[in-house]
FIBADO-945081 format. One record per residue (C-alpha): residue number from 1; x, y, z; residue in one letter. Coordinates in nm, 2 decimals. Example, Ala and Ser with C-alpha at 12.3 -4.5 7.8 and 13.67 -1.06 7.14 Angstrom:
2
1/1.23/-0.45/0.78/A
2/1.37/-0.11/0.71/S
//
This chain:
366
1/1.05/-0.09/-2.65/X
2/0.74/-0.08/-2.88/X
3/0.56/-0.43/-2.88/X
4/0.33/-0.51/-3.18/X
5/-0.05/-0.33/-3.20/X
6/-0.34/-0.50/-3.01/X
7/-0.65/-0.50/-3.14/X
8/-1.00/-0.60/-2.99/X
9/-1.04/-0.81/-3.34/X
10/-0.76/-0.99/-3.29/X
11/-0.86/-1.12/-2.93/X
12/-1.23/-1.17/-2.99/X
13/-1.10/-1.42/-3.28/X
14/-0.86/-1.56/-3.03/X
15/-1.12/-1.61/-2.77/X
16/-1.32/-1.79/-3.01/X
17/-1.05/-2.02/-3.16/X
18/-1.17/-2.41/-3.06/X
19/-1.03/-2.53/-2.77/X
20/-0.87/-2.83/-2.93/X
21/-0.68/-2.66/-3.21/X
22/-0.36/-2.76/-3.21/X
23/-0.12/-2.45/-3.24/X
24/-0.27/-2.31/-2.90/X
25/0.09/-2.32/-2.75/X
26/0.33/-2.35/-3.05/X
27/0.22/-2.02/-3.16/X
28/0.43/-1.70/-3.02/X
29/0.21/-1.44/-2.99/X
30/0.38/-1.04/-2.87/X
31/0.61/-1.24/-2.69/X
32/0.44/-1.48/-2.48/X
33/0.21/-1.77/-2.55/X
34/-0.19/-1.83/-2.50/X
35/-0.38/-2.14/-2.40/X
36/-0.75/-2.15/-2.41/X
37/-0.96/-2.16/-2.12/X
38/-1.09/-2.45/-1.99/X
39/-1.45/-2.31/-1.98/X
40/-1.43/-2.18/-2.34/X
41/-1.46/-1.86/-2.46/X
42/-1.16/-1.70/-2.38/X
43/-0.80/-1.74/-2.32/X
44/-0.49/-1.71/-2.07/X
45/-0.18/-1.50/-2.23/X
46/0.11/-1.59/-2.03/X
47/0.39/-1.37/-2.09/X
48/0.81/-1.49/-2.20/X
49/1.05/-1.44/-1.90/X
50/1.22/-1.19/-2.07/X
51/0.91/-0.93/-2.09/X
52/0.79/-0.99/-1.76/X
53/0.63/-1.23/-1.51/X
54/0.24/-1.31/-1.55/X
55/0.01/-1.21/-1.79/X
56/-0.33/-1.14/-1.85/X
57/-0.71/-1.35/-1.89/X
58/-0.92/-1.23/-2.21/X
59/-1.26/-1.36/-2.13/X
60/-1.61/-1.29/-2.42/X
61/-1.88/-1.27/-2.19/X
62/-2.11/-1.17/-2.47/X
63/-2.15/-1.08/-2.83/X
64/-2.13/-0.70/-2.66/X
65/-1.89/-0.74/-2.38/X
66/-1.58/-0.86/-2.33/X
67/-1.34/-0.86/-2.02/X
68/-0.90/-0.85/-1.97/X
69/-0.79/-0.96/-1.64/X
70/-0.46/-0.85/-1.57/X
71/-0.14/-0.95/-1.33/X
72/0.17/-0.84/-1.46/X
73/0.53/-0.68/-1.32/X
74/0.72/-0.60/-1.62/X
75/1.10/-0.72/-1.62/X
76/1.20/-0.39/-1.86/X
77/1.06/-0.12/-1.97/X
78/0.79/-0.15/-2.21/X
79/0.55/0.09/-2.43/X
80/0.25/-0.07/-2.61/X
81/-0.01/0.02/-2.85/X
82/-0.37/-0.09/-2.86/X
83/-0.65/-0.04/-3.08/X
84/-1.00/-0.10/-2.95/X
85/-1.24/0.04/-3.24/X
86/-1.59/0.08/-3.19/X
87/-1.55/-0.04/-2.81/X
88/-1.57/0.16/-2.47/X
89/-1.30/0.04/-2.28/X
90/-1.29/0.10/-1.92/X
91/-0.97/0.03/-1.71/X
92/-0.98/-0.01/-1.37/X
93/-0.69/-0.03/-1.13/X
94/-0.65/-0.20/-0.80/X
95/-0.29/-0.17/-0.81/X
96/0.01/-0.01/-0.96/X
97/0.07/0.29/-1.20/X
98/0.15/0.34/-1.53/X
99/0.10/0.58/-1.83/X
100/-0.11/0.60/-2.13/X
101/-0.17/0.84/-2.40/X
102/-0.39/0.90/-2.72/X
103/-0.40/1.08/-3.06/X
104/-0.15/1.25/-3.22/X
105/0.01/1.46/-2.92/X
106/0.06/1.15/-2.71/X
107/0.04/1.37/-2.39/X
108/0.06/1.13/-2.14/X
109/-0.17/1.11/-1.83/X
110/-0.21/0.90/-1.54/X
111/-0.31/0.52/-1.52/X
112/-0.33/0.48/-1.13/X
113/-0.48/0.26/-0.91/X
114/-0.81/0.42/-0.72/X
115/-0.94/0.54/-1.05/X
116/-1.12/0.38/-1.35/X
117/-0.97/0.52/-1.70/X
118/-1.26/0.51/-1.95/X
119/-1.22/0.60/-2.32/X
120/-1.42/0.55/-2.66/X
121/-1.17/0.63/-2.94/X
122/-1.18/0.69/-3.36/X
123/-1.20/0.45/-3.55/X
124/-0.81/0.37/-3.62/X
125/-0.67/0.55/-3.34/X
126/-0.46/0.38/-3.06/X
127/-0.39/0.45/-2.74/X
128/-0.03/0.38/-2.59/X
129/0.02/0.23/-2.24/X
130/0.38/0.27/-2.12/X
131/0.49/0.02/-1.78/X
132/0.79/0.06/-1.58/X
133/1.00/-0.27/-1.47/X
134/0.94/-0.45/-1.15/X
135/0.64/-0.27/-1.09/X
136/0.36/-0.49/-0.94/X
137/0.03/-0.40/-1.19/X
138/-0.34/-0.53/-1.17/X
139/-0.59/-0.43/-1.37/X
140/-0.92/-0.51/-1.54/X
141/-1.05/-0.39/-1.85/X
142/-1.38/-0.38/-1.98/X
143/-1.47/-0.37/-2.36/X
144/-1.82/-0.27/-2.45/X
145/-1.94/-0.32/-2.83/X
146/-2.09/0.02/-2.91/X
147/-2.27/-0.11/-3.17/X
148/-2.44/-0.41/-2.96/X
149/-2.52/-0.26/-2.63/X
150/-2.89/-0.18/-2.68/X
151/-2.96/-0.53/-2.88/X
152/-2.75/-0.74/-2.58/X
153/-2.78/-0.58/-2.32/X
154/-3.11/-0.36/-2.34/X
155/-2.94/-0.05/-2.27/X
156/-3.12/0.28/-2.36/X
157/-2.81/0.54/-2.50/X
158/-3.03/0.79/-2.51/X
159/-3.09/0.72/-2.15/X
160/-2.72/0.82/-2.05/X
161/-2.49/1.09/-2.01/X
162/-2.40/1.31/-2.32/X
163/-2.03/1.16/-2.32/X
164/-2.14/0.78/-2.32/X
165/-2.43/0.89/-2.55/X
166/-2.28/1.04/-2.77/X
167/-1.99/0.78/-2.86/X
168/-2.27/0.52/-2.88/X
169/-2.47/0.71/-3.09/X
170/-2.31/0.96/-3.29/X
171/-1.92/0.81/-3.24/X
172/-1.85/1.11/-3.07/X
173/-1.49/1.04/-2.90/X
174/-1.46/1.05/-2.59/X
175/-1.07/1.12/-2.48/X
176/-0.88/0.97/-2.22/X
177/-1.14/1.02/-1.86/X
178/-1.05/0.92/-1.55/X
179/-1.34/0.89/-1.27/X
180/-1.21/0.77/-0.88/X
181/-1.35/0.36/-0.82/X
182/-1.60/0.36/-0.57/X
183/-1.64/0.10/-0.31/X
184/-1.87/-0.05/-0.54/X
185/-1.62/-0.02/-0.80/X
186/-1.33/-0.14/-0.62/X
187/-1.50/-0.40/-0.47/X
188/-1.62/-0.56/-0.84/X
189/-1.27/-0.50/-1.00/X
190/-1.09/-0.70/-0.70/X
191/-1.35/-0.98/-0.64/X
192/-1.30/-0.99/-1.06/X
193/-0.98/-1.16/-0.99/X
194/-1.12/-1.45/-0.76/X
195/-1.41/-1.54/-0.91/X
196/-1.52/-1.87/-0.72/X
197/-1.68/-2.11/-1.02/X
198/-1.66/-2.21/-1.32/X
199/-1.77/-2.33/-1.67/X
200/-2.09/-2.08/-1.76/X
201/-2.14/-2.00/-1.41/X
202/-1.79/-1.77/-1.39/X
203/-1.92/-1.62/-1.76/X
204/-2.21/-1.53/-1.53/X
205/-2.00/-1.37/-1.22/X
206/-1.76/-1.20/-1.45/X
207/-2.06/-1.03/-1.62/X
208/-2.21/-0.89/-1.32/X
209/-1.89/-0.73/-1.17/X
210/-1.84/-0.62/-1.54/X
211/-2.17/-0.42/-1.53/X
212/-2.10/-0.30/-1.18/X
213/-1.82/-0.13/-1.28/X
214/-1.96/0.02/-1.59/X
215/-2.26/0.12/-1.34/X
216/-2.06/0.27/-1.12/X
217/-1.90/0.53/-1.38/X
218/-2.19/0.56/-1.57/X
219/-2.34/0.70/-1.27/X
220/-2.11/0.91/-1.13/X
221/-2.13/1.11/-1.50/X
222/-2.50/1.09/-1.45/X
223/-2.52/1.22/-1.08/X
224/-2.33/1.56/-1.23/X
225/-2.27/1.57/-1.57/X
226/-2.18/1.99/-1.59/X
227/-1.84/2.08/-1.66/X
228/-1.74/2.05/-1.34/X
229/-1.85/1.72/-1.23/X
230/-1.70/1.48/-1.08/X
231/-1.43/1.39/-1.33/X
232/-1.06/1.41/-1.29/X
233/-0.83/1.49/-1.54/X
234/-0.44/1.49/-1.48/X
235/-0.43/1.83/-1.42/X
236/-0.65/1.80/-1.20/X
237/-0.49/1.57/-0.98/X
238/-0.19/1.75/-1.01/X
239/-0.36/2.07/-0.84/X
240/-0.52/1.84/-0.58/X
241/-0.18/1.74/-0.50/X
242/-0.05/2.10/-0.51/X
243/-0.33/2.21/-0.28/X
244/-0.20/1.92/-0.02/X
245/0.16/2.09/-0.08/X
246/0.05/2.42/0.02/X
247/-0.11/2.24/0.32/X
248/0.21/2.16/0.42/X
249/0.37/2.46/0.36/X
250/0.12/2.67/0.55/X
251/0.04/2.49/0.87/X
252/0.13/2.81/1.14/X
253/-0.13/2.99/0.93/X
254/-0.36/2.79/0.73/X
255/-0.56/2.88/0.44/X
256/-0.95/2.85/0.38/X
257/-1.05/2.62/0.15/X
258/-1.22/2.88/-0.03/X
259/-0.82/3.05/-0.04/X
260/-0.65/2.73/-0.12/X
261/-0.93/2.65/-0.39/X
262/-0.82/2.99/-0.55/X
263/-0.41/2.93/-0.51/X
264/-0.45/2.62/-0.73/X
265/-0.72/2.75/-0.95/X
266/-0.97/2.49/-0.89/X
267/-1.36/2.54/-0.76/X
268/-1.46/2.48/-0.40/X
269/-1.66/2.16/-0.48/X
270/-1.40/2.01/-0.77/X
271/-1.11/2.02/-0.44/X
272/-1.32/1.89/-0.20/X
273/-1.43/1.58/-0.45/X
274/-1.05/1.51/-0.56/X
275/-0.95/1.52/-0.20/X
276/-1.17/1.27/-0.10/X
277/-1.10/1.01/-0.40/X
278/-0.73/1.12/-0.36/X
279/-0.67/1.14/-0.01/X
280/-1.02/0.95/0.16/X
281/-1.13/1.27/0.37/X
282/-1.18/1.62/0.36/X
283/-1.00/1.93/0.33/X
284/-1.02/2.00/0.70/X
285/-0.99/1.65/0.79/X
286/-0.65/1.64/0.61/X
287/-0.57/1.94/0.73/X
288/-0.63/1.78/1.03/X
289/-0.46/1.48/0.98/X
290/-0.11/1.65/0.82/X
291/-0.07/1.85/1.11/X
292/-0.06/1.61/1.35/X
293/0.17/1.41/1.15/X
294/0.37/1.70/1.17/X
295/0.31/1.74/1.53/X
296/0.44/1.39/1.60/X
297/0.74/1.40/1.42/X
298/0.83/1.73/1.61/X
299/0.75/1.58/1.94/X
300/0.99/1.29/1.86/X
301/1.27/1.42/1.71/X
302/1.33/1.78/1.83/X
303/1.34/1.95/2.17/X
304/1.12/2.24/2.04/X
305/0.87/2.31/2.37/X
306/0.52/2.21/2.37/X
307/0.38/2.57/2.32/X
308/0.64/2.64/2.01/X
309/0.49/2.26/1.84/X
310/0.13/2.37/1.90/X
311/0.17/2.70/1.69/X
312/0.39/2.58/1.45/X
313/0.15/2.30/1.33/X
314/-0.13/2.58/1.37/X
315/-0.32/2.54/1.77/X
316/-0.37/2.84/1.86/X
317/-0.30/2.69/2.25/X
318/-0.14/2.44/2.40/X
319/-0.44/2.30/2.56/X
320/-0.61/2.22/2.23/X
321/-0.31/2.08/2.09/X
322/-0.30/1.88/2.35/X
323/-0.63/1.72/2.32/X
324/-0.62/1.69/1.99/X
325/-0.28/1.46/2.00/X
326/-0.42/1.25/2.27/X
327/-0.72/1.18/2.05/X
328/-0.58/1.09/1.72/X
329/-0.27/0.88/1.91/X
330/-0.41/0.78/2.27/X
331/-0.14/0.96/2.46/X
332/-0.03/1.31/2.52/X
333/0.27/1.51/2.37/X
334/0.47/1.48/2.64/X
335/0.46/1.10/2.72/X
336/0.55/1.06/2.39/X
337/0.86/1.31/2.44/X
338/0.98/1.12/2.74/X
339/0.95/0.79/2.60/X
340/1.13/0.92/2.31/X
341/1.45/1.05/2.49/X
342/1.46/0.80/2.70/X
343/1.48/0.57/2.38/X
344/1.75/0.78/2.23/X
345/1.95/0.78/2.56/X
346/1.94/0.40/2.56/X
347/2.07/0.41/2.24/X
348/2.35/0.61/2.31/X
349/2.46/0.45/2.62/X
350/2.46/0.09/2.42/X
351/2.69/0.30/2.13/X
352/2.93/0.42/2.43/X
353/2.97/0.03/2.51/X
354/3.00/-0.12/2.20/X
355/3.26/0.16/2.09/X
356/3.44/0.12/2.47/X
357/3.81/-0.09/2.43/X
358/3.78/-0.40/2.60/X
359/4.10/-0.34/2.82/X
360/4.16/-0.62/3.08/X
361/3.97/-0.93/2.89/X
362/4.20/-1.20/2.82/X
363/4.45/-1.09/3.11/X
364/4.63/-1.27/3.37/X
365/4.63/-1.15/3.72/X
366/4.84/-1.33/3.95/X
//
C-alpha cells in the first residue's frame, strides 16, 4: 500500500499552524491525526489503528533545521513516498530495519539500525521508504535547509566535504549514503527521544543532539573523503557479510585478511572498517570470536574428541585451544563436556520415568 506523498513544505506549515486552531484533531491527515505541541513549533502525528501503533514528533528548531522523531510498528505492510526538496535529510536508526529507494530504478537499499542514511535529492524527486508489519522502528530524522545553513547556522560549505559541498552549493545530488553511527552518534539519536525539558529549553536540547549527529557524519566524510572512505553502500555490506560467511566456512584453514579481502572483492582497509561498524571488532577478533562459538557448540552437543574440536575450529594444538576456551568462557572444554552429558543423561532418565506405566498405583493388596 502506497500512502500519500510527504513533503518538507507540507510539515514546516503544519509546524507552524497556531496552537489554538481549531481543526488540529478533526482533520485526517495520511491516516492518522496531529495535535500541536504544547511548546509550539511543531507537532505530534499519531497514527489510526489500522496503519500501525505510534507515530512520529515533527519539531522546527530553526528557520534551517528541522527534526522527525519517530516510534512506530507498522500493523501491515506499508510503502511511502516523501519529498524533501532543497533539504539534507539525515536518518538515523537506533532500531529496526526497513527499505528505501530513490530515482527512477527504485533499487532498494538498506535502512538499518547502527547506520545513519544521509541524502540530498533533485528538486522533485522522492525517495520511497517501505516497512514491514509488527516490526518495532525508531528513528530520527534530521532536515537541513540547504539554502539557510550558512545564514543560521554560520556554516562555511566551502569548508566541507565535496559531497555535502557540493549539494549546498552547486545542488549536486547526493544519492542514498549510509555512514555507521558512532558512539557520539548513537548516543545523540537515543537521548533525542528523552529529552528532559521543555518549552524553548527542549528546542535547545533537540538542536544540539541535531548538530551532533550531522557532526558526526560530516566528519567521518571529512576524516577520508577518497573513494574508498569510510562509506558503506549496500553492496558493501553485503560483501562484509559474505566475508563473515566465508569465515565460517573456512575455520580448519583460515584465510588472511588480505585473501578474504580479495574473495569478496573489497580493499584491506574498506573490510576491516565495515567489520568494525558491522560486527564491533576486527577481522581477527571475529575470527576469533566465531570460532569459539563454534568451538562451544561442538563441545556441547557432539562427542567429537578434544584434539578433533581444536583443529576443526582452526588450533593448531590442543593446548592452545584450551587456553583460549578457558579465557573467553572461564572454564575449560572438558568441564563443559561433562557438565553437558551429565545434563543430557538427567534428561533422559526423567523421559524413561515420565514414559514408565504406572503399574501397581491404585491397587489393593490384601
Amino acid at each position: 500500500m502506497i500512502l500519500d506523498d510527504r513533503t518538507i513544505e507540507e510539515m514546516l506549515v503544519c509546524a507552524g499552524r497556531p496552537a489554538e486552531a481549531t481543526d488540529w484533531r478533526s482533520q485526517q491527515v495520511h491516516e492518522g491525526w496531529r495535535e500541536p505541541l504544547v511548546s509550539g513549533h511543531g507537532f505530534r502525528h499519531r497514527y489510526d489503528e489500522s496503519v500501525g501503533d505510534g507515530g512520529w514528533v515533527f519539531h522546527q528548531l530553526n528557520d534551517a533545521l528541522s527534526m522527525a522523531i519517530v516510534d512506530f510498528r507498522a500493523a501491515r505492510a506499508l510503502s511511502r513516498q516523501h519529498r524533501h526538496d532543497d533539504h539534507l535529510v539525515f536518518c538515523a536508526w537506533i532500531e529496526g530495519r526497513s527499505t528505501i529507494s530513490a530515482g527512477g530504478d527504485l533499487a532498494d537499499e538498506d535502512l538499518a539500525h547502527g547506520f545513519c542514511t544521509f541524502y540530498g535529492l533533485p528538486s522533485g524527486e522522492a525517495v520511497r521508504t517501505v516497512y514491514e508489519p509488527n516490526r518495532p522502528l525508531r528513528w530520527v530524522s534530521i532536515f537541513l535547509r540547504r539554502d539557510r545553513i550558512k545564514d543560521v547556522l554560520g556554516l562555511d560549505a566551502q569548508a566541507l566535504p565535496p559531497v555535502f559541498r557540493d549539494y549546498i552549493v552547486d545542488r549536486v545530488p547526493t544519492g542514498l549514503r549510509h555512514v555507521p553511527l558512532g558512539n557520539v552518534a548513537s548516543v545523540a539519536a537515543s537521548q533525542a527521544f528523552e529529552c528532559p525539558y521543555e518549552g524553548e529549553l527542549r528546542r535547545l536540547y533537540l538542536t544540539a543532539k541535531a548538530m551532533e549527529i550531522v557532526c558526526a557524519v560530516v566528519q567521518s566524510y571529512a576524516e577520508d573523503d577518497d573513494a574508498d572512505g569510510p562509506v558503506l553502500r549496500r553492496a558493501d555490506i553485503e560483501k562484509i557479510k559474505q566475508a563473515k560467511q566465508v569465515i565460517e566456512e573456512n575455520l580448519d584453514d583460515p584465510l588472511s585478511v588480505s585473501e578474504l579481502a580479495s574473495a569478496v572483492g573489497m580493499t584491506i582497509k574498506k573490510l576491516q572498517y565495515g567489520f568494525q561498524a558491522l560486527y564491533r571488532g576486527s577481522v581477527g577478533q571475529v575470527y576469533k570470536q566465531v570460532r569459539l562459538s563454534r568451538a562451544m557448540v561442538l563441545v556441547n552437543k557432539s562427542d567429537k574428541p578434544m584434539i578433533d574440536i581444536a583443529m576443526e575450529c582452526g588450533y593448531e594444538c590442543p593446548g592452545s585451544f584450551t587456553r583460549a576456551f578457558k579465557l573467553a568462557f572461564g572454564t575449560c572444554p572438558t568441564v563443559v563436556r561433562t557438565t553437558a552429558v551429565r545434563g543430557a543423561l538427567a534428561e533422559r532418565l526423567r523421559e524413561h520415568a515420565d514414559a514408565a506405566p504406572e503399574s501397581g498405583r491404585g491397587t489393593r493388596v490384601n
